[in-house]
gemmi code that builds the backbone of each chain (N, CA, C; Angstrom):
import gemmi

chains = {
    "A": [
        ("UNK", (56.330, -32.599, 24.950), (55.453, -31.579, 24.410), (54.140, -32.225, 23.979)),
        ("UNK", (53.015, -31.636, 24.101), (51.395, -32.435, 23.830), (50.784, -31.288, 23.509)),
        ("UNK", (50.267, -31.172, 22.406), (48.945, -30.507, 21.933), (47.701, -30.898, 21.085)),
        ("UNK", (46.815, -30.457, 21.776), (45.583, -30.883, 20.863), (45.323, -29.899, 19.901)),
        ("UNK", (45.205, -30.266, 18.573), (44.847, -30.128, 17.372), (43.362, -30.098, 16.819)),
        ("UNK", (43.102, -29.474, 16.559), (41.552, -29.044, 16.063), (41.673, -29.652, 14.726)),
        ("UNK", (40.612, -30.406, 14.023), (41.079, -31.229, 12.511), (41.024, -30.400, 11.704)),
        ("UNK", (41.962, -29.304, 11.166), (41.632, -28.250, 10.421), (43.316, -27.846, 10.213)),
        ("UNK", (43.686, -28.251, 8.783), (44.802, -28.185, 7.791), (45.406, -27.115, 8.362)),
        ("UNK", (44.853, -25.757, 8.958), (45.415, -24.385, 9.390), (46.528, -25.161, 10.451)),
        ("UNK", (46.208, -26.295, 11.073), (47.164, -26.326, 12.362), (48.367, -26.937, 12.093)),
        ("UNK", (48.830, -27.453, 10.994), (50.022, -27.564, 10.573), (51.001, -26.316, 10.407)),
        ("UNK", (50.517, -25.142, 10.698), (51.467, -24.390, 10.915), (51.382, -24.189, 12.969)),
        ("UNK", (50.748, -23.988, 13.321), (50.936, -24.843, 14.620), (51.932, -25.563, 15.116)),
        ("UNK", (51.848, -26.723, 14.346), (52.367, -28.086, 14.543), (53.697, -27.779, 14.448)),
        ("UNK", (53.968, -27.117, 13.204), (55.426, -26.588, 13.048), (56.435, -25.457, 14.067)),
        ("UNK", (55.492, -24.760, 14.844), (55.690, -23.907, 15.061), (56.513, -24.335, 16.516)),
        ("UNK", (55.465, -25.403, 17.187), (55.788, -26.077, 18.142), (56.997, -26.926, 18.332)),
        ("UNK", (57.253, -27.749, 17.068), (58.106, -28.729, 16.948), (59.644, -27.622, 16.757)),
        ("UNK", (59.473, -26.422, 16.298), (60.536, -25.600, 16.329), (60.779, -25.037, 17.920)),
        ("UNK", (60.488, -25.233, 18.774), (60.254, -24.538, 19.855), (60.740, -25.621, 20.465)),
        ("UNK", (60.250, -27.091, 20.149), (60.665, -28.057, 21.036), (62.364, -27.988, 21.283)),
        ("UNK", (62.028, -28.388, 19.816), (63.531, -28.875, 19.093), (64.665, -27.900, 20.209)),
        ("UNK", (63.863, -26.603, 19.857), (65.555, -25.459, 20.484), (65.163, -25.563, 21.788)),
        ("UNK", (64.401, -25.799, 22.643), (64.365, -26.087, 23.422), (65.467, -27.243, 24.352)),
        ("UNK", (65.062, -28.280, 23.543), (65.651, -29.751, 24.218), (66.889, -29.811, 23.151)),
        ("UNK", (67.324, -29.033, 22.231), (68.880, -28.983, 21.754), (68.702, -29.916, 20.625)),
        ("UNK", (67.572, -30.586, 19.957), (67.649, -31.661, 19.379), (67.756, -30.968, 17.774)),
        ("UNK", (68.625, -32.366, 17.249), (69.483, -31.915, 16.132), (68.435, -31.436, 14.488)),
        ("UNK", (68.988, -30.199, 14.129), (68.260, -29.606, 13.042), (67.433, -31.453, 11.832)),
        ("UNK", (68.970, -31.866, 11.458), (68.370, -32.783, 10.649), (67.059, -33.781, 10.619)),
        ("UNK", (67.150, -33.555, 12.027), (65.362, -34.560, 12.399), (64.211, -33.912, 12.095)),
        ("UNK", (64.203, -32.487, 11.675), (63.274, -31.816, 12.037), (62.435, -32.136, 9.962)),
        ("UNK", (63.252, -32.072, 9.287), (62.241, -32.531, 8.349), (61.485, -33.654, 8.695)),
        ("UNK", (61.908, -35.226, 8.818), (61.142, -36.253, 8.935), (59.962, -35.801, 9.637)),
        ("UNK", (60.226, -35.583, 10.847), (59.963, -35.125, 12.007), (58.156, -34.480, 11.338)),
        ("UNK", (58.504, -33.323, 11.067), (57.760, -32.617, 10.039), (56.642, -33.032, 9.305)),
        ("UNK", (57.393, -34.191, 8.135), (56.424, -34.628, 7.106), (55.916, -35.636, 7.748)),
        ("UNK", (56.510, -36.918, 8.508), (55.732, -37.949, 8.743), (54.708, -37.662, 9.878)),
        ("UNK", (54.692, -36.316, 10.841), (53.930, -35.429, 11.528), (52.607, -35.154, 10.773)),
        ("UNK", (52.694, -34.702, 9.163), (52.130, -34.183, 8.512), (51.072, -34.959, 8.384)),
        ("UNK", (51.939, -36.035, 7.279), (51.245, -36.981, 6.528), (50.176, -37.843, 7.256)),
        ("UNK", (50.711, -38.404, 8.801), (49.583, -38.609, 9.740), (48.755, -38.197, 9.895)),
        ("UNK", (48.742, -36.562, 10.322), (47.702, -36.023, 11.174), (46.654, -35.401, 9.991)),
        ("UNK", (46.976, -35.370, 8.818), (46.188, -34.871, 7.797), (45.182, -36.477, 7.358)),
        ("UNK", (46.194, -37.825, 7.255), (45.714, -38.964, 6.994), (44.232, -38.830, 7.982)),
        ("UNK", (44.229, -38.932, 9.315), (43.754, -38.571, 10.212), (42.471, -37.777, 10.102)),
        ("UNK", (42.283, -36.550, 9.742), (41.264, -36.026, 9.329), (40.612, -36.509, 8.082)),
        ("UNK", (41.261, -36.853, 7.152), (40.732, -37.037, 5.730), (40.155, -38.753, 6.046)),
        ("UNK", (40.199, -39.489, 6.565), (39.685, -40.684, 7.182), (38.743, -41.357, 8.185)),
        ("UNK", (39.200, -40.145, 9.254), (38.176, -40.452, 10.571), (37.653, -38.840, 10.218)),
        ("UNK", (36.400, -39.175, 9.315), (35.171, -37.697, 9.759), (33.872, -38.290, 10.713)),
        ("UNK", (34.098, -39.567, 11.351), (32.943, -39.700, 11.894), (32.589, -38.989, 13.403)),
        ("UNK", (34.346, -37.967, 13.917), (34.459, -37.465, 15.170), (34.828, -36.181, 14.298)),
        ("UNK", (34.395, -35.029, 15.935), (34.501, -33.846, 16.128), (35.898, -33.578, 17.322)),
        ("UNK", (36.442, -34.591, 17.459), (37.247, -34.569, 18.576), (38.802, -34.182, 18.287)),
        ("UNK", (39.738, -33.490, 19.223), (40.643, -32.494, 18.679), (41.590, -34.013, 18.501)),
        ("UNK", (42.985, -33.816, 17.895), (43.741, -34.825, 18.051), (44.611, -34.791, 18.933)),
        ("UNK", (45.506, -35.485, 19.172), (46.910, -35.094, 20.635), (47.971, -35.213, 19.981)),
        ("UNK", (48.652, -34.290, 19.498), (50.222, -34.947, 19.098), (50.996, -34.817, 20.341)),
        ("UNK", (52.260, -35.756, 20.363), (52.908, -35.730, 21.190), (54.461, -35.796, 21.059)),
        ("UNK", (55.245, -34.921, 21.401), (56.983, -35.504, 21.151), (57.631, -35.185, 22.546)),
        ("UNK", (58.383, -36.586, 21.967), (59.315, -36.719, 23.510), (60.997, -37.122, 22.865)),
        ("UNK", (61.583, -36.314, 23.083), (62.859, -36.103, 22.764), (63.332, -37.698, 23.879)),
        ("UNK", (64.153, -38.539, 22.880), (64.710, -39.986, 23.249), (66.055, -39.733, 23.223)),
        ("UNK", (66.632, -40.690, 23.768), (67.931, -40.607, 23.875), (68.330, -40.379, 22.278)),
        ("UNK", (68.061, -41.388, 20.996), (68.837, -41.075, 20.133), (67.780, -40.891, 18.961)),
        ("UNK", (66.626, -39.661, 19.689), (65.927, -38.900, 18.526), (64.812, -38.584, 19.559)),
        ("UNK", (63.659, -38.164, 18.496), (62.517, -38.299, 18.987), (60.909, -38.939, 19.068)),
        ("UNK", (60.833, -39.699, 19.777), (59.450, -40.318, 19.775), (58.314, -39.179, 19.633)),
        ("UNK", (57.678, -39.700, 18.667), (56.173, -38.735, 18.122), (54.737, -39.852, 17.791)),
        ("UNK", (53.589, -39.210, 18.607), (52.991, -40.125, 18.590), (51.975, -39.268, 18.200)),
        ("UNK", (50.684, -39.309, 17.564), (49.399, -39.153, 17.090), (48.073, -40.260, 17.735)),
        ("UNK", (46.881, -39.033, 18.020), (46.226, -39.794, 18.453), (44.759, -39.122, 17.997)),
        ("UNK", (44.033, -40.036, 17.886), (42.753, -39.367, 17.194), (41.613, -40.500, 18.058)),
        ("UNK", (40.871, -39.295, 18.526), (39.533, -40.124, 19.822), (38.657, -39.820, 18.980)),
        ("UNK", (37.812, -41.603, 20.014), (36.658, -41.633, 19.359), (36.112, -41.728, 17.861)),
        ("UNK", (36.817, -42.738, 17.757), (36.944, -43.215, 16.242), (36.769, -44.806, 15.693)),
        ("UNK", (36.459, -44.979, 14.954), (36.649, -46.151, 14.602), (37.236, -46.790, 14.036)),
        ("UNK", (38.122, -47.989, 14.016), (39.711, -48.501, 14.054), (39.821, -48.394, 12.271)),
        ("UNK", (41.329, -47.543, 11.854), (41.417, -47.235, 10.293), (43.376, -47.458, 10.729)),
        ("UNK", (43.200, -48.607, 10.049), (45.291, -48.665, 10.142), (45.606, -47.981, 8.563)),
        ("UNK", (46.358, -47.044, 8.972), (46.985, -46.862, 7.840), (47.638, -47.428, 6.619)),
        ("UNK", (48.828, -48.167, 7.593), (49.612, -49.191, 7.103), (49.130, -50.161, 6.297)),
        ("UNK", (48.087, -50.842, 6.094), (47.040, -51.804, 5.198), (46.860, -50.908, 3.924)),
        ("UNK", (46.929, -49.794, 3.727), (46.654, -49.068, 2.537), (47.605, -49.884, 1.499)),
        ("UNK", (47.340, -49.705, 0.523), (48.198, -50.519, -0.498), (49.421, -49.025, -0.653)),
        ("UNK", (50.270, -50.147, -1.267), (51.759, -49.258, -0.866), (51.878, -48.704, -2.648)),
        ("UNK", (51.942, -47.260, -2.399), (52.268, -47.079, -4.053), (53.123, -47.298, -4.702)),
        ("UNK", (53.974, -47.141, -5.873), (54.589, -47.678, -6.866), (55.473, -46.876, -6.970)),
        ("UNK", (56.395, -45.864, -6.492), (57.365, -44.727, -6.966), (58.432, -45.642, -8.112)),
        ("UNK", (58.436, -45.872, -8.252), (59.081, -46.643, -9.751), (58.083, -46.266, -10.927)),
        ("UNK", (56.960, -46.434, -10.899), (55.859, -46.521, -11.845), (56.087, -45.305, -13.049)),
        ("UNK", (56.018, -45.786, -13.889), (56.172, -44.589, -14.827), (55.077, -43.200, -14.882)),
        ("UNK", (55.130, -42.377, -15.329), (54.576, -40.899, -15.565), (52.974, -41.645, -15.750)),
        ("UNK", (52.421, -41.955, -16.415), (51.278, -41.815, -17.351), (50.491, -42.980, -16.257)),
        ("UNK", (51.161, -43.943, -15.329), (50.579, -44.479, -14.086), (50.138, -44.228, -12.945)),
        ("UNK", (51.304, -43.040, -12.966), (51.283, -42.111, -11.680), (49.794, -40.839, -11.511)),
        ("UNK", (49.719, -41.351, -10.166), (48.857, -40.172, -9.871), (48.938, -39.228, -8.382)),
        ("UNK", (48.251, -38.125, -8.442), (48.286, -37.298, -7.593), (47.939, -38.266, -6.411)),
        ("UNK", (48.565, -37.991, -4.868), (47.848, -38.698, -3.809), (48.657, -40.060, -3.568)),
        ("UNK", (48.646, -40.625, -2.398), (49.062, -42.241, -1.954), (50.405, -41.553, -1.604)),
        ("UNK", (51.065, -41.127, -1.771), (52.619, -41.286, -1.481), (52.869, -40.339, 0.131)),
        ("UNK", (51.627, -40.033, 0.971), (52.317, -40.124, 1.925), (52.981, -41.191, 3.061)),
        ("UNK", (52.101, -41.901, 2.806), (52.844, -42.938, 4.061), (53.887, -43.518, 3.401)),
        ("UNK", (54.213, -43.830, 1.820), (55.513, -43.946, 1.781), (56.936, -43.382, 2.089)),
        ("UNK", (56.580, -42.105, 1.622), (57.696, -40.749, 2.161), (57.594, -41.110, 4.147)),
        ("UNK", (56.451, -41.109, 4.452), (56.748, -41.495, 6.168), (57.417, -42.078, 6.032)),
        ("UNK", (57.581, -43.514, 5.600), (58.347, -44.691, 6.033), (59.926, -44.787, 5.301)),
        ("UNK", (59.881, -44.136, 4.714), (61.611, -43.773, 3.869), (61.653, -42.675, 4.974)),
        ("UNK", (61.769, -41.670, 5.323), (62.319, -41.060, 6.106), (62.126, -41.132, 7.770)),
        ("UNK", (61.566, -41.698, 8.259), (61.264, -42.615, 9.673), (61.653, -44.194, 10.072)),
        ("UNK", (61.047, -44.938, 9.288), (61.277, -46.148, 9.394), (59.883, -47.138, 9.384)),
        ("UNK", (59.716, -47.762, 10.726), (58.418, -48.002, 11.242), (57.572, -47.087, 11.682)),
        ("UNK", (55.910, -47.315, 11.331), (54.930, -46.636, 12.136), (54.176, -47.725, 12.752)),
        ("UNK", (53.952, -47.591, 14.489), (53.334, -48.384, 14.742), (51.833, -47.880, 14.922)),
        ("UNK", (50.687, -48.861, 15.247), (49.628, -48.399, 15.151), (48.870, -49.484, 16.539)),
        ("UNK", (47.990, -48.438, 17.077), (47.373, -49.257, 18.484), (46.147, -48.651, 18.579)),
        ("UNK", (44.959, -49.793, 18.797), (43.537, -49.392, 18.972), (43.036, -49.553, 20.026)),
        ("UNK", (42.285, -48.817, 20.924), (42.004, -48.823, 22.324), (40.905, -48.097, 22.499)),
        ("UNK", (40.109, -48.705, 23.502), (38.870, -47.291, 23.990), (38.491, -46.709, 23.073)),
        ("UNK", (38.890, -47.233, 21.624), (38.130, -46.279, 20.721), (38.684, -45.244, 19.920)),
        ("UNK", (40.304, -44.977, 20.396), (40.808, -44.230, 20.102), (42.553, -44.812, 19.030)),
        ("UNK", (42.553, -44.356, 18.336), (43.507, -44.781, 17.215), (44.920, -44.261, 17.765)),
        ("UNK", (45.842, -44.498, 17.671), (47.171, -43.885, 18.276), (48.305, -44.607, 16.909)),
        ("UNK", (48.676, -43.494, 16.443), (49.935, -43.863, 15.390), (51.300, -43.653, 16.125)),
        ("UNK", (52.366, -44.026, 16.120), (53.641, -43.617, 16.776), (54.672, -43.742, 15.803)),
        ("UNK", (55.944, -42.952, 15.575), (57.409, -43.588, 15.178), (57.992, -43.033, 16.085)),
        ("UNK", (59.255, -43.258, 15.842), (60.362, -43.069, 16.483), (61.293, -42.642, 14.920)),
        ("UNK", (62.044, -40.912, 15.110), (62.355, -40.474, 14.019), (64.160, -40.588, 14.767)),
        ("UNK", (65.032, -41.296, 14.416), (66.307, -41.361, 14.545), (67.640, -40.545, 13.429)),
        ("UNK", (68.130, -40.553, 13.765), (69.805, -40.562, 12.501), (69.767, -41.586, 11.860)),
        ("UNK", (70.099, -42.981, 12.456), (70.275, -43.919, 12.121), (69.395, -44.443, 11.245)),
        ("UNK", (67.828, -43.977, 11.348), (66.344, -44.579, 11.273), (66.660, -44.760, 9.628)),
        ("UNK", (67.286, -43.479, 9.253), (67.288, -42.926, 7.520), (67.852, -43.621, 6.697)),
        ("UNK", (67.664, -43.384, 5.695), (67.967, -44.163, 4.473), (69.538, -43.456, 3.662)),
    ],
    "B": [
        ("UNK", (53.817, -21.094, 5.692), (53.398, -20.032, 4.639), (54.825, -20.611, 3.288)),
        ("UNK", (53.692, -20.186, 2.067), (54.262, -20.544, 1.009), (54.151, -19.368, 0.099)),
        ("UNK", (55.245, -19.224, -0.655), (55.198, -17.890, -1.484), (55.837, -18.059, -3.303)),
        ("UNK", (54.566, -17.947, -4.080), (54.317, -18.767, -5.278), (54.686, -17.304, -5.881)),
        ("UNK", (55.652, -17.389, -7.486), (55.647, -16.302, -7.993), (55.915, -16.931, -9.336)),
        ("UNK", (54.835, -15.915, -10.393), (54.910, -16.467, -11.818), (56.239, -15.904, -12.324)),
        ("UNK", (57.403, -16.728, -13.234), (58.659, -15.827, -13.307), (59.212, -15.750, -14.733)),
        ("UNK", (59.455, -15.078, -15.887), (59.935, -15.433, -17.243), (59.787, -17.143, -17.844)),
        ("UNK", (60.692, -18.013, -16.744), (60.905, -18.877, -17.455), (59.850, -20.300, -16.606)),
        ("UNK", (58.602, -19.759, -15.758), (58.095, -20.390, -15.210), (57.824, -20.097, -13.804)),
        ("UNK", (58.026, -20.822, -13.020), (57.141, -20.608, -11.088), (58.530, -20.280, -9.896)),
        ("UNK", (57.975, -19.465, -9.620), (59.346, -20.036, -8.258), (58.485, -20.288, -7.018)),
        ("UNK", (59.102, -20.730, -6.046), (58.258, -21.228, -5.182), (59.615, -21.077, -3.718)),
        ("UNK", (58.831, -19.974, -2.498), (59.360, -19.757, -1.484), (58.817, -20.306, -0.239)),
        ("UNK", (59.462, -21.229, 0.207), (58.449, -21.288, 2.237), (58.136, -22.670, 2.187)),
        ("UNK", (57.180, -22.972, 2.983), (56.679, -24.845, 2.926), (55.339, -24.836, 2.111)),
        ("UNK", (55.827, -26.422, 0.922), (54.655, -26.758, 0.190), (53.606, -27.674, 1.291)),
        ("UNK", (52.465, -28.087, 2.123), (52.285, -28.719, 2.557), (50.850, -28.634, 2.341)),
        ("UNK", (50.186, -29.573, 3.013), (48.351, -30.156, 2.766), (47.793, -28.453, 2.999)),
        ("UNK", (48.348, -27.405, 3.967), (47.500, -26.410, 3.594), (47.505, -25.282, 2.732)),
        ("UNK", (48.647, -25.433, 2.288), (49.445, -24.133, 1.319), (49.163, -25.015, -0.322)),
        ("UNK", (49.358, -26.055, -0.423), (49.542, -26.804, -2.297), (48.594, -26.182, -2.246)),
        ("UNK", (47.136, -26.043, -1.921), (46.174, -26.078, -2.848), (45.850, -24.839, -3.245)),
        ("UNK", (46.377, -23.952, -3.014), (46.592, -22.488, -3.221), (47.425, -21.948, -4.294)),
        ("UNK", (48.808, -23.172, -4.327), (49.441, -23.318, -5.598), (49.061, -23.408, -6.819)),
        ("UNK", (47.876, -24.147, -6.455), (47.501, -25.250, -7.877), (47.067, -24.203, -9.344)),
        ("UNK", (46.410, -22.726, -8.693), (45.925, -22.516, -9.953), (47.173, -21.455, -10.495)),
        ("UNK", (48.296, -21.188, -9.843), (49.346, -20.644, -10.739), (50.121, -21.610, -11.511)),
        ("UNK", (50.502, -23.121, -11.080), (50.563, -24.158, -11.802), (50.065, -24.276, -13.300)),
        ("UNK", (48.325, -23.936, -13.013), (47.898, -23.926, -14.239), (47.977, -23.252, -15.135)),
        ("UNK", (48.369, -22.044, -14.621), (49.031, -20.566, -15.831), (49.823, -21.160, -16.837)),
        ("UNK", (50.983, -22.213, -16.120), (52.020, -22.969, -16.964), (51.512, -23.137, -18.394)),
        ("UNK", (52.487, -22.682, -19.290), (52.273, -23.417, -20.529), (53.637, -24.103, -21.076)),
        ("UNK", (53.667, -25.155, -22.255), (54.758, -25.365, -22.469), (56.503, -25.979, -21.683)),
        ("UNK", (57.077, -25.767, -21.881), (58.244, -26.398, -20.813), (58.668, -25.122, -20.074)),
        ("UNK", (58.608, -25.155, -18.430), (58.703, -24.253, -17.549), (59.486, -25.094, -16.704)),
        ("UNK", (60.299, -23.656, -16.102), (61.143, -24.186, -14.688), (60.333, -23.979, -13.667)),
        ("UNK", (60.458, -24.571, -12.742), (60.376, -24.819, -11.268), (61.603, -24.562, -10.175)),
        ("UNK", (61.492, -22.804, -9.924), (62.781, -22.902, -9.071), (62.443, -22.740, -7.841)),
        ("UNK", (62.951, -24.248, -7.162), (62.878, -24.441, -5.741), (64.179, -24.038, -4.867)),
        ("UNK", (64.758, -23.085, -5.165), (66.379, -22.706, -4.402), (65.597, -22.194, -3.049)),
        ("UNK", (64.329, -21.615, -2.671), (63.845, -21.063, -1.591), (62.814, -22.051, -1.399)),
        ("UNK", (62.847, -22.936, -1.665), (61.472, -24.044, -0.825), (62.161, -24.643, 0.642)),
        ("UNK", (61.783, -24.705, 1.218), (61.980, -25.056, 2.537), (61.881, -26.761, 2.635)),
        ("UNK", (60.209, -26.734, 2.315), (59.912, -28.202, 2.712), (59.182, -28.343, 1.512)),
        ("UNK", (58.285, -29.927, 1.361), (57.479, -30.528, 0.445), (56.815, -31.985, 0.856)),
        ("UNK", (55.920, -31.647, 0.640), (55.110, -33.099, 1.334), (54.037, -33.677, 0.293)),
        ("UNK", (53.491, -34.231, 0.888), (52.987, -35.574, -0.345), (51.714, -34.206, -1.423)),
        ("UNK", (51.515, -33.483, -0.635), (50.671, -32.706, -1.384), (51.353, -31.685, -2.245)),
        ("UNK", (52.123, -31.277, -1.802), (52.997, -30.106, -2.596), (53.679, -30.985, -3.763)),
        ("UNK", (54.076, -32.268, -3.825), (54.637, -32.950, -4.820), (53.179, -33.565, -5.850)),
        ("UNK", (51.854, -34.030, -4.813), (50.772, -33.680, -6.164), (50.235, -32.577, -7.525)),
        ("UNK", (50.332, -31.487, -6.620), (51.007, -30.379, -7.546), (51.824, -30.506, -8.558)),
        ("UNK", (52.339, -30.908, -8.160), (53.684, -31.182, -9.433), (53.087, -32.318, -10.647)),
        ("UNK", (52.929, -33.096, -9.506), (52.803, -34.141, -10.660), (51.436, -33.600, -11.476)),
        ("UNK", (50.688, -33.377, -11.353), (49.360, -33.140, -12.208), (49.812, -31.901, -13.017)),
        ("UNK", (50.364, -31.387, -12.133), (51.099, -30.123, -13.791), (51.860, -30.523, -14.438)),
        ("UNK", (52.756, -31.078, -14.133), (53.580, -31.517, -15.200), (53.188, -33.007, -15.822)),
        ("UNK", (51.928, -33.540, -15.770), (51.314, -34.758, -16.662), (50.605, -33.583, -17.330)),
        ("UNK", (49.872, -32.937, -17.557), (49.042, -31.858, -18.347), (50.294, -31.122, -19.451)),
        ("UNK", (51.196, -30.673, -18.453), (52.036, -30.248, -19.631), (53.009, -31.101, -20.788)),
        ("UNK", (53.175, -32.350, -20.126), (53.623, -33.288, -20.966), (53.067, -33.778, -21.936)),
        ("UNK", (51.536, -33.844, -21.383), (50.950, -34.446, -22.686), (50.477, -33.618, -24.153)),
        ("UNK", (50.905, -32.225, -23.902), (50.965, -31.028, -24.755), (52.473, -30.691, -25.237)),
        ("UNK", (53.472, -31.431, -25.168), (54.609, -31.696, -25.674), (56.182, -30.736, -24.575)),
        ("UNK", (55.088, -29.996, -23.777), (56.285, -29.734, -22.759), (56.373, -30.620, -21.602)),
        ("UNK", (56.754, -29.906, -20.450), (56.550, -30.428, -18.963), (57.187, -29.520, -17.833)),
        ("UNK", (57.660, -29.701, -17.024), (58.130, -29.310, -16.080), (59.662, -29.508, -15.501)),
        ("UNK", (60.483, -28.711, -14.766), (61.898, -28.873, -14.871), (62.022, -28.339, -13.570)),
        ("UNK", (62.712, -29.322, -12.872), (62.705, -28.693, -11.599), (64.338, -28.494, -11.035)),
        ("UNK", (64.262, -26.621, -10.918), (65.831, -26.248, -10.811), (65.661, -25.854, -9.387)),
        ("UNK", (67.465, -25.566, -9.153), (68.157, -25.527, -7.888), (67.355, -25.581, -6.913)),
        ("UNK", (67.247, -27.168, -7.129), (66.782, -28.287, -5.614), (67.911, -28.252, -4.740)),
        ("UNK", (67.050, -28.029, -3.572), (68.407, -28.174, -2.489), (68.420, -29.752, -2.037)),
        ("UNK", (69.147, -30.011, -1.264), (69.746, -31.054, -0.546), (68.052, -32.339, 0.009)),
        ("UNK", (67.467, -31.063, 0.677), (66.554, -31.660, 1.184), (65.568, -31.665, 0.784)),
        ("UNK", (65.137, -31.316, -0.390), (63.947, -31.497, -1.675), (64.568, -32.425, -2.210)),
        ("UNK", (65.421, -32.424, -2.973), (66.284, -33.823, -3.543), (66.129, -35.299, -2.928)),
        ("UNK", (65.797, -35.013, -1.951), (65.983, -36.362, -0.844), (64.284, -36.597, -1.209)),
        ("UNK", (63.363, -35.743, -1.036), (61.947, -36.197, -1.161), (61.903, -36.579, -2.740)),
        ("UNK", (62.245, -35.621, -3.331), (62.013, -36.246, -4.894), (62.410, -37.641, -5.303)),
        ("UNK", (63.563, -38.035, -4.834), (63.911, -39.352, -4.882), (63.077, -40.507, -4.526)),
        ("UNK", (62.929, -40.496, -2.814), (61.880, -41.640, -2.333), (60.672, -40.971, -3.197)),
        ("UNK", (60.279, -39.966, -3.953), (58.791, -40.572, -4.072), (59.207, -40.839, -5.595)),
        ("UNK", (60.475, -41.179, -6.002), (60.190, -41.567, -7.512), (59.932, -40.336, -8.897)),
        ("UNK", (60.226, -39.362, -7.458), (60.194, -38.070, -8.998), (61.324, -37.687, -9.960)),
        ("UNK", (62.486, -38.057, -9.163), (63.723, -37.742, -10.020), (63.765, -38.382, -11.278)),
        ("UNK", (62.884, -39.649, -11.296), (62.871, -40.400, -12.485), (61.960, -39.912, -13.470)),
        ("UNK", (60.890, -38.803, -13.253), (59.659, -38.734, -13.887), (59.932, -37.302, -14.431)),
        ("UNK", (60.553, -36.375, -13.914), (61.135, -35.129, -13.846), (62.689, -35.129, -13.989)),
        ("UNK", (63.436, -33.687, -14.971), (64.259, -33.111, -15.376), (64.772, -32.333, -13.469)),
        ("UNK", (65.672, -32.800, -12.724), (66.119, -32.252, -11.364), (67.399, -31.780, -11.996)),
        ("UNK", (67.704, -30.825, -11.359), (68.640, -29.697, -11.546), (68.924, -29.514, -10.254)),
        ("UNK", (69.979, -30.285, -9.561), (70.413, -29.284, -8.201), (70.906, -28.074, -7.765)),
        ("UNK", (70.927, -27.493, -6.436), (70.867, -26.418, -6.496), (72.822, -25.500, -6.945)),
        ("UNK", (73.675, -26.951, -6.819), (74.664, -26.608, -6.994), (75.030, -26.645, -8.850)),
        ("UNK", (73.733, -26.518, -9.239), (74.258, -26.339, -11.171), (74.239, -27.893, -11.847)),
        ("UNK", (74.560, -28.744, -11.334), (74.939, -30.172, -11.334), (73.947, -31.015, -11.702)),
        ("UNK", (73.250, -31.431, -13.276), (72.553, -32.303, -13.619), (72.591, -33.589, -12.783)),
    ],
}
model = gemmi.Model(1)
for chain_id, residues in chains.items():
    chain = gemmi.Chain(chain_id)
    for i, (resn, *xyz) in enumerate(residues, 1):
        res = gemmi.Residue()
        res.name, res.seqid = resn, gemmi.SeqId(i, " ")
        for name, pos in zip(("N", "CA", "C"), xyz):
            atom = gemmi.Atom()
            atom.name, atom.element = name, gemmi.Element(name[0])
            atom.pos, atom.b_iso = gemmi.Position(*pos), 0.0
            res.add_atom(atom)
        chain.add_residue(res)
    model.add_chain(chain)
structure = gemmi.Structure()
structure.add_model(model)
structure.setup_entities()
């Protein structure tokens, strides 16, 4: 499944709409579909709120794997921003430390695993691979 | 789509919290006064934004001697509250009654 995404928060219901369609489509199992979901989210929003120097739509992509599904993000015409280098927040940290914001790419990576990240032509490409096994 | 309702003992909250629906939340949040529930028995999903919400209401209400209480969490809100460290910061109430 591949669609381009216009950078505009409205298309997360889109996004959802699709990944429900996939899913019953290719039979793939309900429980993936949260990760699936948020670390979908947390990307493609990272994505806009980072690279404003393009007008260019994004590509998500899922491909149902033998034991889950590969999902990849891609944002053209940009200039190279790894996520992963962000400093990692503190979910231990007490109340009065804590603040609004940072905790998506952690929630990605507790409920996914790895995100990999590849720069090319200009264009940024995030990927995981969301498994059973992947979870915590 | 997310469906926010002010209720006796605080908010209930129906559908997915996510980057385009929280911020729509935020100003019934602020109605909050005092110690209020949060009943998530109809939340679907929650993502890093729908849990900012939270946290900034319930640091405002804490520091005014209440906070926030978040009842019948299901299975799969429970699981986010955990990795991001909220179960520790917040009163969770699952959805089966079970402190």
């Amino acid at each position: 499944m591949k669609l381009s995404l216009s950078r505009e928060l409205s298309e997360l219901q889109r996004i959802v709409e699709a990944r429900r369609a996939y899913f019953a489509e290719r039979g793939l199992p309900a429980s993936l579909a949260y990760p699936v979901d948020l670390a979908t989210e947390e990307l493609f929003v990272n994505m806009i709120r980072h690279n404003t120097g393009t007008r260019e739509p994004i590509t998500l992509e899922l491909n149902a794997v033998q034991d889950g599904v590969a999902v990849s993000l891609t944002d053209h015409d940009v200039e190279p921003f790894d996520p992963r280098l962000v400093a990692p927040v503190d979910s231990g940290a007490p109340l009065a430390q804590r603040e609004a914001g940072g905790l998506g790419l952690h929630l990605v990576r507790s409920l996914v695993g790895a995100v990999h990240y590849e720069y090319r032509d200009r264009s940024s490409k995030l990927s995981f691979l969301a498994r059973e096994r992947a979870r915590a | 789509m997310l469906d926010v309702q002010l209720v006796d003992r605080g908010i209930r909250l129906a559908g997915r919290m996510d980057a385009a629906t929280a911020p729509g939340a935020e100003v019934h949040f602020e109605r909050l006064s005092g110690l209020a529930d949060v009943d998530m028995s109809a939340l679907e999903y929650i993502s890093s934004a729908g849990l900012g919400v939270l946290l900034k209401s319930h640091k405002r209400l804490v520091a005014g001697g209440g906070g926030l209480r978040l009842v019948r969490v299901n299975p799969h809100i429970a699981e986010i509250l955990h990795y991001s460290g909220f179960d520790m910061l917040f009163e969770v109430v699952p959805a089966d009654g079970r402190a």
